[in-house]
C-alpha positions as MATLAB code, in Angstrom:
seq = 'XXXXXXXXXXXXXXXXXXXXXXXXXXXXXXXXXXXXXXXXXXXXXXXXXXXXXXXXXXXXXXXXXXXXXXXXXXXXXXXXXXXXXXXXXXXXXXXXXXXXXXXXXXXXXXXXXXXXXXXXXXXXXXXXXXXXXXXXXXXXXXXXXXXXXXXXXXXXXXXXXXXXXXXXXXXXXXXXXXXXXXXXXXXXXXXXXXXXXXXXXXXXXXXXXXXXXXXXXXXXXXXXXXXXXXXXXXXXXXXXXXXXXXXXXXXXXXXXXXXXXXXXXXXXXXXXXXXXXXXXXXXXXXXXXXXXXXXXXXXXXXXXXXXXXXXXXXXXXXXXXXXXXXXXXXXXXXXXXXXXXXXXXXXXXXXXXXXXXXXXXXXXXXXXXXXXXXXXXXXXXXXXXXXXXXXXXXXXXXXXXXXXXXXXXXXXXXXXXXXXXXXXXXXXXXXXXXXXXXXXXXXXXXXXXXXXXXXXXXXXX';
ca = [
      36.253    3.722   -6.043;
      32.514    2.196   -6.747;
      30.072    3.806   -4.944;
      29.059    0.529   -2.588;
      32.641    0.323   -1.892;
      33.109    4.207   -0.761;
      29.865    4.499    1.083;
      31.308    1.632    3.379;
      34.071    3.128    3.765;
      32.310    6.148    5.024;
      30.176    4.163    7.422;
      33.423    2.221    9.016;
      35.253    5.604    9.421;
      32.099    6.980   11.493;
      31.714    3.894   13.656;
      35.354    4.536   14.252;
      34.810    7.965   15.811;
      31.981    6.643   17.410;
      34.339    4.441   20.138;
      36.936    7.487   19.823;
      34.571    9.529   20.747;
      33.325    8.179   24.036;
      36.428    6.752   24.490;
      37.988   10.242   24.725;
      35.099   11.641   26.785;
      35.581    8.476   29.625;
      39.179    9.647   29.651;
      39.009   13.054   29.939;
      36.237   13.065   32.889;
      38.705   10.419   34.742;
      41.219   13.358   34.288;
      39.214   16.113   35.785;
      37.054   17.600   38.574;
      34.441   18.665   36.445;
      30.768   15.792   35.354;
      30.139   15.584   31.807;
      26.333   17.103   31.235;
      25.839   13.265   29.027;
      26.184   10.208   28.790;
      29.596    8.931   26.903;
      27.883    7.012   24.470;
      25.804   10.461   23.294;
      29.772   11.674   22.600;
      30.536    9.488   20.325;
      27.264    8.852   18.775;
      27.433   13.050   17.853;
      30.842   12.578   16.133;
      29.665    9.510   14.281;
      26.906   11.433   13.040;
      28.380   14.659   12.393;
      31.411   12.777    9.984;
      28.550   10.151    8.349;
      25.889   12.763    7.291;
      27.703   15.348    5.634;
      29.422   12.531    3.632;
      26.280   10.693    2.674;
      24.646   13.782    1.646;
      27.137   14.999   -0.139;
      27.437   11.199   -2.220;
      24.193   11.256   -3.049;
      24.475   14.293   -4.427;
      27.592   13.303   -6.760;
      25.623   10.197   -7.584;
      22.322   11.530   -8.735;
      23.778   14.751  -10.536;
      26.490   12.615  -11.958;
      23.702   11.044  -14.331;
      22.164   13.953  -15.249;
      25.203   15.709  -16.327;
      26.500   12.827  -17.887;
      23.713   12.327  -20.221;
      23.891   16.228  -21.277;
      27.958   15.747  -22.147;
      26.898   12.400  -24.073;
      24.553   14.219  -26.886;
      27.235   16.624  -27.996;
      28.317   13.324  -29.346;
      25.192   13.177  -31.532;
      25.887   14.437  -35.373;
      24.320   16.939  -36.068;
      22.129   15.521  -39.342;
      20.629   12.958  -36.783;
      19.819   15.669  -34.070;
      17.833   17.306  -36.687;
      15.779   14.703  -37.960;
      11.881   14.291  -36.380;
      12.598   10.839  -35.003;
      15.400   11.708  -32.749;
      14.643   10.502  -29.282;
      16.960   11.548  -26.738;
      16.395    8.761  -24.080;
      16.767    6.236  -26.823;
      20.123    7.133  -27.872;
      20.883    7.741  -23.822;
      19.952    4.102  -23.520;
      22.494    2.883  -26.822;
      25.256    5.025  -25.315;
      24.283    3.113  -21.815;
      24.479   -0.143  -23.376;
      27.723    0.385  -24.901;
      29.350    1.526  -21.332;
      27.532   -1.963  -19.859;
      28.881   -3.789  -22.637;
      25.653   -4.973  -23.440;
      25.841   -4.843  -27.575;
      22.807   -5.252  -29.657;
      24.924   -5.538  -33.541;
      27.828   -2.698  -34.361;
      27.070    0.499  -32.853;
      27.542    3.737  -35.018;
      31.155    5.646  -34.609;
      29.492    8.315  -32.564;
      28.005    6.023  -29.907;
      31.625    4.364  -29.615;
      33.176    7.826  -28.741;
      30.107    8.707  -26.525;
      30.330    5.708  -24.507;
      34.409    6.207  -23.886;
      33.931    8.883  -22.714;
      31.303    8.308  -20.467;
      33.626    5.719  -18.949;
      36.233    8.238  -18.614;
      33.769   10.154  -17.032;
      32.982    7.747  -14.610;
      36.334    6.399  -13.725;
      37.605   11.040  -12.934;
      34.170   10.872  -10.778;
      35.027    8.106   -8.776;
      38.593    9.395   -7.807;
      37.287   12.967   -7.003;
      34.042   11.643   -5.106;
      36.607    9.588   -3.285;
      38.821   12.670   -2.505;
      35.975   14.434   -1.353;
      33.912   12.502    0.264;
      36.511   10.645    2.633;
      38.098   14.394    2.968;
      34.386   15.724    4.617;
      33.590   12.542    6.226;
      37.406   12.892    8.250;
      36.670   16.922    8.689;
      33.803   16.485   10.110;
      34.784   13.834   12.936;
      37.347   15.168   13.664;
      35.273   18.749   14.218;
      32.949   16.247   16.303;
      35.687   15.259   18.690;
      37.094   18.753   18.935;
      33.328   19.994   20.675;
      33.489   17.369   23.265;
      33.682   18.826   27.009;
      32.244   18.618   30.103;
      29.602   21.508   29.183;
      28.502   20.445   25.752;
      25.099   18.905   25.610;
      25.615   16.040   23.413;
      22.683   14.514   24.207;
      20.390   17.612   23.488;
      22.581   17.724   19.938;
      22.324   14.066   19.393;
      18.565   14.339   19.912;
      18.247   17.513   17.800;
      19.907   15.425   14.614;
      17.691   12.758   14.816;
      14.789   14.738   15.167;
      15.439   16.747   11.849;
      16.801   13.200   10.330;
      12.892   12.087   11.029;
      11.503   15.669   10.140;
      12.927   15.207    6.883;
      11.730   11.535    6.408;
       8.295   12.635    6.700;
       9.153   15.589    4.177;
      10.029   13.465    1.666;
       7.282   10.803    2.077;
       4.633   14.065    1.816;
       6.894   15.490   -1.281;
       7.030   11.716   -3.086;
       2.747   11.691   -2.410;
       2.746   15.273   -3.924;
       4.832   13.893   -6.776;
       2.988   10.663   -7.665;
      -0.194   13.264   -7.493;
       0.861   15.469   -9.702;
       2.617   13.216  -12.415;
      -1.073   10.820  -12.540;
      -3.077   14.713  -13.191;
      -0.512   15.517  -15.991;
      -0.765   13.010  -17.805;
      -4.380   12.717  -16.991;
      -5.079   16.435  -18.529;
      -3.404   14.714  -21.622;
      -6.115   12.233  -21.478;
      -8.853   14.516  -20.894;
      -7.583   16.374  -23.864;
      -8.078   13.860  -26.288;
     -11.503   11.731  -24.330;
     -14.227   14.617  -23.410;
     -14.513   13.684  -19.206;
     -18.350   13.322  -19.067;
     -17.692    9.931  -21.489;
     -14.927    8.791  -19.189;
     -16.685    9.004  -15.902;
     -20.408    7.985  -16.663;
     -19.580    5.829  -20.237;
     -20.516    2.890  -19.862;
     -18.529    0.968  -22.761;
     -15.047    0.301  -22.096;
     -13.549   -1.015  -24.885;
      -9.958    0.559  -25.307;
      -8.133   -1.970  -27.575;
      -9.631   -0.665  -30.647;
      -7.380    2.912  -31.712;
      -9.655    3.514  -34.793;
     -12.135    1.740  -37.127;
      -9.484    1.380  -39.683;
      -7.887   -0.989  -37.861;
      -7.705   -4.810  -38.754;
     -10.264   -6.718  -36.637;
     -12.279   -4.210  -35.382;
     -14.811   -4.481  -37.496;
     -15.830   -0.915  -37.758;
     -15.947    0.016  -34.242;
     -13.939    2.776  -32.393;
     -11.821    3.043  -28.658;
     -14.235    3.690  -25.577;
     -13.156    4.902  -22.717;
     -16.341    4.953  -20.245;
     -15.088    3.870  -16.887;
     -18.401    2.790  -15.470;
     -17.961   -0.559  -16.025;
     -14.459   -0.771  -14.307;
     -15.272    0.474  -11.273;
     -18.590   -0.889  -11.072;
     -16.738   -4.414  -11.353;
     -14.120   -3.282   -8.681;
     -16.955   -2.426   -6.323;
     -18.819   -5.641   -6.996;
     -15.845   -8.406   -5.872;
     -14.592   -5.885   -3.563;
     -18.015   -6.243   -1.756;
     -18.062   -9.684   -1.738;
     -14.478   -9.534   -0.070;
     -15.263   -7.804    2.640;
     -18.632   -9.962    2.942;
     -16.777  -12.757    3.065;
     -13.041  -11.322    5.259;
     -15.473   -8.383    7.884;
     -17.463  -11.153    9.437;
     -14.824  -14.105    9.971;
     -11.923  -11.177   10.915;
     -14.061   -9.788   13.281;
     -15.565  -12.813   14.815;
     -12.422  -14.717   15.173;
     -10.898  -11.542   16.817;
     -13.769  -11.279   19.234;
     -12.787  -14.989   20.076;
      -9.352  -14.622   20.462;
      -9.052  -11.862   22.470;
     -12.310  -12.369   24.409;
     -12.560  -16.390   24.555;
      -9.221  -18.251   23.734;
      -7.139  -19.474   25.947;
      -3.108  -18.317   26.054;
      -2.332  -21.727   24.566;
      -4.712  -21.615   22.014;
      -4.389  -17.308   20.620;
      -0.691  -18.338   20.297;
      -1.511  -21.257   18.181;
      -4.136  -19.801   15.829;
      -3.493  -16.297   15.555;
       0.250  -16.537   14.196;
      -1.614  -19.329   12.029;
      -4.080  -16.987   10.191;
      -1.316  -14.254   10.058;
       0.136  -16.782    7.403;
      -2.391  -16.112    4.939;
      -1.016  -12.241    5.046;
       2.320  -13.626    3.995;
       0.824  -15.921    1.044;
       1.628  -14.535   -2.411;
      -1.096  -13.348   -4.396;
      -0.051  -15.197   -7.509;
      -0.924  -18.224   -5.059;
      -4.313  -16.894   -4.726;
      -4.824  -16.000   -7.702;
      -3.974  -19.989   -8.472;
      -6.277  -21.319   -6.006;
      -8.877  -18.924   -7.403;
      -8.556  -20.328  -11.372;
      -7.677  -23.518  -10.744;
      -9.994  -24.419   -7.818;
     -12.562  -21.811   -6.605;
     -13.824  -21.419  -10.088;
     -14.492  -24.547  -11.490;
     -16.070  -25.760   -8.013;
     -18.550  -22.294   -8.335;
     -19.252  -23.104  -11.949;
     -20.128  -26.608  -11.305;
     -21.890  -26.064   -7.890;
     -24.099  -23.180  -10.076;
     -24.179  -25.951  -12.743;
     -25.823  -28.743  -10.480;
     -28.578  -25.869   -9.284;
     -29.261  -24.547  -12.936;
     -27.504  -21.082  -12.551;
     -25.373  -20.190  -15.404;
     -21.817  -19.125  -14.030;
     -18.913  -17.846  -15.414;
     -16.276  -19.564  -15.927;
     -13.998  -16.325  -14.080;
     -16.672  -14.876  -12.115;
     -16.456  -11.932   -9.351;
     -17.350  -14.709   -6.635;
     -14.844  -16.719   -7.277;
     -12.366  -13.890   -7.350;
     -14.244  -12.013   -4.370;
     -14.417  -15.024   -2.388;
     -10.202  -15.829   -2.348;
      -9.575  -11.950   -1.728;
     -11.696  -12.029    1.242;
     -10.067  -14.829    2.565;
      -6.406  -13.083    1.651;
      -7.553  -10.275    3.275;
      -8.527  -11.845    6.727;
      -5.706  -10.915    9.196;
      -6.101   -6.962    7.752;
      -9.193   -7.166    9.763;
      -8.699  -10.024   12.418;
      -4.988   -8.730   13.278;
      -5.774   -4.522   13.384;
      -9.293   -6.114   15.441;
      -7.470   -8.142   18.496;
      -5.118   -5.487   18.714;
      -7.594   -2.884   19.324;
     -10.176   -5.104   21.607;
      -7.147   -6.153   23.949;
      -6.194   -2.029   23.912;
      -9.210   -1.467   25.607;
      -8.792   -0.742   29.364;
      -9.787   -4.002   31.703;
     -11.619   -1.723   33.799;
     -14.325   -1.609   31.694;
     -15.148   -4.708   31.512;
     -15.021   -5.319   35.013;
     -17.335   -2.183   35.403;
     -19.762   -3.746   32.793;
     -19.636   -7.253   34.208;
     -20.433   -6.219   38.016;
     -23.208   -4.399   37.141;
     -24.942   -7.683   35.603;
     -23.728   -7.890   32.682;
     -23.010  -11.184   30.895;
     -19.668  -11.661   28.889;
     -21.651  -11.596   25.670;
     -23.679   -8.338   26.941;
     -20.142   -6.990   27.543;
     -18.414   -7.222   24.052;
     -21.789   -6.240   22.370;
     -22.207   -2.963   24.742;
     -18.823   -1.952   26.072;
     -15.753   -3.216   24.043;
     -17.012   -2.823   20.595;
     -18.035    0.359   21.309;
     -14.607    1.354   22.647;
     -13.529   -0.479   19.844;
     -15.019    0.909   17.145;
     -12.222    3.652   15.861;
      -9.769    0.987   15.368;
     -11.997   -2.002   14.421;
     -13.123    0.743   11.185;
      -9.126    1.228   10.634;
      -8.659   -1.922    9.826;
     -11.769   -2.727    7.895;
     -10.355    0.400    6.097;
      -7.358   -1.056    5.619;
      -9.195   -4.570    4.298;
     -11.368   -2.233    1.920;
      -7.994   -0.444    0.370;
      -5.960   -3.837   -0.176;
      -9.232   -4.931   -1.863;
      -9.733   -2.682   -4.209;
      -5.746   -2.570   -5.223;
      -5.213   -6.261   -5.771;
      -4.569   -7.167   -9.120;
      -3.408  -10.637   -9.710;
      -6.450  -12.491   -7.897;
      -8.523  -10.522  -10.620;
      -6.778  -10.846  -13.594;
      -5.920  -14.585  -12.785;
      -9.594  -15.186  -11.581;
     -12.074  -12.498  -13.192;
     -10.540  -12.390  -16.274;
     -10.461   -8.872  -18.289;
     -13.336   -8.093  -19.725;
     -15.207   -5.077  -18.920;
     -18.841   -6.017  -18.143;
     -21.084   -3.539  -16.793;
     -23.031   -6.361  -14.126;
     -23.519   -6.357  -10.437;
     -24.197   -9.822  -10.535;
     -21.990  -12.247   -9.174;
     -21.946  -14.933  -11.168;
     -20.689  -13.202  -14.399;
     -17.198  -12.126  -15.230;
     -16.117   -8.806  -14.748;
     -12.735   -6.655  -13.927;
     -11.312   -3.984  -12.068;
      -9.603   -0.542  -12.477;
      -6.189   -1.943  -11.319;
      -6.600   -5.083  -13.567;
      -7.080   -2.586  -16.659;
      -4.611   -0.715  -15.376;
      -1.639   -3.446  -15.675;
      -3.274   -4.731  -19.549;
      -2.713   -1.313  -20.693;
       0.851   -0.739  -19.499;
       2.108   -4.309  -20.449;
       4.652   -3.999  -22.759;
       6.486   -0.859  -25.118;
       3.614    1.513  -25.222;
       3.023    4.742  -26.984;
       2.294    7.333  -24.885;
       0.776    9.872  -26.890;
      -2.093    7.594  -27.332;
      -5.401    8.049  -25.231;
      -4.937    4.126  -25.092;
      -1.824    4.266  -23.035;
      -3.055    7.730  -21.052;
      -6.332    6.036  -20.012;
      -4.331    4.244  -17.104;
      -3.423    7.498  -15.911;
      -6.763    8.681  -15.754;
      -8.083    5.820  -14.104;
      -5.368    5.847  -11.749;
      -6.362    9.720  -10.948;
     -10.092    8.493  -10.590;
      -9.327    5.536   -7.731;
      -6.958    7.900   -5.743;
     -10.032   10.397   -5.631;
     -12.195    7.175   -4.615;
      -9.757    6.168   -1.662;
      -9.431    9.355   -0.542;
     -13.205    9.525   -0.286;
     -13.108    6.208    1.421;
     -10.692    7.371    3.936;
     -13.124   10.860    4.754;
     -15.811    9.006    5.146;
     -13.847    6.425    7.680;
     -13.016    9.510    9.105;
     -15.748   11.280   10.339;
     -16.929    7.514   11.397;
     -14.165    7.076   13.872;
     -14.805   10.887   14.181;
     -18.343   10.318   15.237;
     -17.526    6.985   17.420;
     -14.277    8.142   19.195;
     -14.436    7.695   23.338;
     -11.794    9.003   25.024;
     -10.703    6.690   28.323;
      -8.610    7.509   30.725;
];
């Protein structure tokens, strides 16, 4: 049975014990003296939980160790002449064998793939039956075992409670594990890097000009591959500035208004409408940035004699601060209206004005979460790529002006891993190393946002 199909199953049979469940424990309080210590519903919601998890565990188990042992059966398949040979790459002759099971055929397959792929299918099809077997088997034992525990003096809901917890115990564990993981993988292959590029010309080199693997090489004219990251990030920091130039002030204004000026009629008209723009793709940005930003910057500098690019960091800067409006405006009205009534009232009766108010008293309060989300503005900022690429164009000019064209570390990022790659080349392991350098930045960032809200933090009762 596919594994959609069966984990269906699974769910039906466990919403099934569910009503049976508090069915049974309505009928057997009518039936005697004694009051059940929960609700009914906490009956059956045990059973369904105790016959779903065990099952679901236990098929994703059989699903991810399926492929792994699969793949490990498939090369004994592999002659031995081939295994031997330098240019034997296990994951490419995984992916034939794959191909061959999808029925996705690229010309006539050698013998050997043939047999490997039957047999993979055969594989497939006595792993389906005994997952099946299994599976339905533990999902029935153990709702049935949750129907035999319920009586008046089991504490369902104290059990029911208990599950969930450790279901949202181990949520958390595997978001900190998959962090830990993404960490580690980006420092591997970032000691790779460092291996081949000395660190002192990543970090403060100020040439970044990756494209060329060796002066041998057709077109390059003689020069070699530099990796100095100085120019990346200094571009990444220049149209993120002018982002948050142009989203802090109009977020923060226009959340001041709403929460502290606007009428109901009018908050429910124009804060849903600049929640839009969150929902706007950034290819569309990035459209409105090339096509129409752009040219009106270049000819606006034209008519006043400045000499713009024709992808410059304003243009780009300028459409990412507007995409990243409701970050700030959104996170800001949320946190101004959090802020107790009282105060204000305290403020305005000892003669203060409204204005006097907001400037004194609620930003203050304010403050923790108004930093949040200008924290939040500053991190979707500096990770947007398509506004840049689309807008600012690739090439790595070390400038803090403006007007010229520059890029970012994310926009490098995406060049370089475009396409089949090699990735023993300091080429291809440069994007891990810049990757490694802008999770050190943002967790900077967030430190220093930190001991802000830190130093700003009022406590209210």
């Amino acid at each position: 049975m596919p594994t959609l199909y069966l984990a269906i199953i699974v769910f039906a049979f466990s919403l099934t014990f569910f009503f049976v469940g508090q069915s049974y424990a309505r009928a057997k309080y009518q039936n005697t003296k004694d009051r059940f210590h929960s609700q009914y519903h906490y009956y059956g919601l045990f059973a369904a939980l105790l016959s779903a998890i065990p099952a679901y565990c236990l098929l994703s188990i059989i699903v991810i160790g399926d492929g792994f042992i699969f793949r490990s059966m498939a090369l004994d398949f592999v002659p031995k002449e081939i295994a031997s040979t330098e240019d034997f790459n296990k994951t490419i002759f995984i992916a034939q064998i794959k191909n061959v099971v999808e029925g996705v055929n690229f010309g006539d397959s050698p013998t050997w793939i043939k047999n490997a792929a039957n047999a993979w299918i055969s594989w497939e099809a006595k792993s389906q039956q005994l997952s099946t077997i299994i599976v339905l088997t533990l999902n029935l034992l153990c709702g049935y075992a949750g129907l035999r525990k319920i009586n008046p003096s089991f504490r369902s809901r104290n059990a029911v409670e208990r599950i969930v917890m450790i279901f949202l115990a181990t949520s958390s564990v595997v978001a900190i594990l998959t962090t830990i993981g993404i960490i580690f993988s980006v420092l591997f292959e970032s000691m790779r890097f460092f291996a081949l590029i000395p660190i002192s010309d990543f970090l403060f080199g100020t040439t970044w000009n990756p494209q060329f693997e060796g002066a041998e090489r057709a077109g390059s004219e003689g020069a070699s591959a530099a990796y100095g990251s100085v120019p990346l990030f200094a571009g990444t920091l220049l149209i993120s500035c002018v982002a948050l130039i142009i989203a802090v002030p109009i977020g923060l204004l226009s959340a001041i208004y709403l929460s502290e000026y606007a009428s109901s009629r009018t908050r429910s008209i124009v804060k849903p409408m600049m929640e839009l723009l969150a929902g706007v793709p950034t290819v569309v940005y990035g459209f409105f940035a090339s096509l129409t930003v752009a040219p009106f910057i270049r000819s606006l500098g034209a008519s006043l004699g400045l000499d713009v690019a024709s992808e410059s960091a304003l243009a780009a800067g300028f459409v990412m601060g507007i995409m990243i409006i409701p970050f700030v405006s959104s996170l800001s009205d949320d946190v101004i209206n959090a802020v107790p009534q009282s105060l204000r009232d305290a403020s305005l009766a000892l003669g203060s004005t409204e204005s006097e108010t907001i400037r004194q008293v609620v930003l203050p309060a304010a403050l923790p979460g108004v930093v949040a989300g200008i924290l939040l503005a500053v991190s979707r900022a500096i990770g947007e790529t398509m506004i840049v690429v689309m807008a600012a164009g690739l090439a790595a000019n070390l400038s803090m002006n403006p007007l010229d064209a520059v890029t970012t570390v994310t926009a490098q990022i995406v060049t370089i891993l475009v396409g089949d790659q090699e990735f023993e080349s300091a080429k291809t392991l440069s994007a891990f190393a810049l990757s490694l350098t802008l999770i050190i930045v943002t967790l900077a960032l967030n430190l220093i946002a930190l001991q802000i809200v830190k130093k700003y933090r009022e406590r209210y009762d």
